[in-house]
C-alpha positions as CSV (number, residue, x, y, z in Angstrom):
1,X,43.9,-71.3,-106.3
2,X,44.6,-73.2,-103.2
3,X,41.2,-72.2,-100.8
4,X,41.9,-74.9,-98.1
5,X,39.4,-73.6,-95.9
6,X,41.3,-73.3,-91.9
7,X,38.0,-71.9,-89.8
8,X,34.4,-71.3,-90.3
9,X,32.3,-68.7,-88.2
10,X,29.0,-67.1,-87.9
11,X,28.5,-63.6,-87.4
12,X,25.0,-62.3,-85.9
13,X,23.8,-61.7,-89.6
14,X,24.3,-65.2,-90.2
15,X,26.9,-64.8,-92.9
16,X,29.4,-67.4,-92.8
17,X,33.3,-66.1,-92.7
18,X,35.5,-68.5,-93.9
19,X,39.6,-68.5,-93.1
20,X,41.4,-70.2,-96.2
21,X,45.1,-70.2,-97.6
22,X,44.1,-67.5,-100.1
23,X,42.4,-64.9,-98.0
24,X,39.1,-64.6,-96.3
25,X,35.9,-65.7,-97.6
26,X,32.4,-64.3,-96.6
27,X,29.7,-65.9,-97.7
28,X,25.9,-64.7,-97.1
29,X,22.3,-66.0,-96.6
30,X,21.7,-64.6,-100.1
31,X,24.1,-67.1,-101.6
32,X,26.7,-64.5,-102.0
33,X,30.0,-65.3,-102.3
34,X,32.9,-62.9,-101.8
35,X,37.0,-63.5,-101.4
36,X,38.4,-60.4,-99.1
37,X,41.9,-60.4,-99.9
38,X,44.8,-59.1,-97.8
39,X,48.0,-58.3,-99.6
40,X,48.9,-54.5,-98.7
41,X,52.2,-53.9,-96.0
42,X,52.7,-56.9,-93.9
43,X,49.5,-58.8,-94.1
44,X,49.0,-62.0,-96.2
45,X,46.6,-63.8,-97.6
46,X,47.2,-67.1,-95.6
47,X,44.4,-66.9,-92.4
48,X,44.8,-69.4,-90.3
49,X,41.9,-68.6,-87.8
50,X,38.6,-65.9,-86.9
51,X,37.2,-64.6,-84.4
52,X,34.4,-62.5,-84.2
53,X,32.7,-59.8,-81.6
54,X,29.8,-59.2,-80.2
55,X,29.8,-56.2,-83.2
56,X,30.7,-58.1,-85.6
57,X,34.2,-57.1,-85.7
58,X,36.4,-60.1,-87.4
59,X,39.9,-60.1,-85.7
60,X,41.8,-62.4,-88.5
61,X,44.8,-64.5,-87.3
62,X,47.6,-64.3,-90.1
63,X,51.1,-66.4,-90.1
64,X,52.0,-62.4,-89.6
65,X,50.2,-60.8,-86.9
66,X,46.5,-59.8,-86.4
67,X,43.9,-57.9,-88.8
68,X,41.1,-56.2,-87.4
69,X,38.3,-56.3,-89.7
70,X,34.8,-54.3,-90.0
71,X,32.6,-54.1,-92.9
């Protein structure tokens, strides 16, 4: 699988968020490694960029439009 990685950002929990061409990554202080992936209506898996609020609210940049995001 193609997991170029695009963006890397911390949120307050210190868990690393990771934008790649297949989906969004999140990986933990624990070590924990998990792909979030994005395939239902109009959204892709391609993210090009992150950002991330002060509550920890990931707004993902897609090649199609915007994802909100909260765990």
């Amino acid at each position: 699988s193609d997991h170029m990685i695009r963006d890397i950002e911390l949120d307050s929990n210190n868990t690393a968020w990771m934008a790649s061409n297949n989906g969004l990554i999140k990986f933990t202080e624990n070590g924990e490694l998990t792909s979030i992936l994005f395939r239902d209506g109009i959204y892709q898996n391609v993210i090009i960029d992150i950002s991330i609020d002060t509550e920890n609210t990931l707004w993902i940049a897609t090649d199609f439009g915007m994802i909100r995001f909260k765990e």
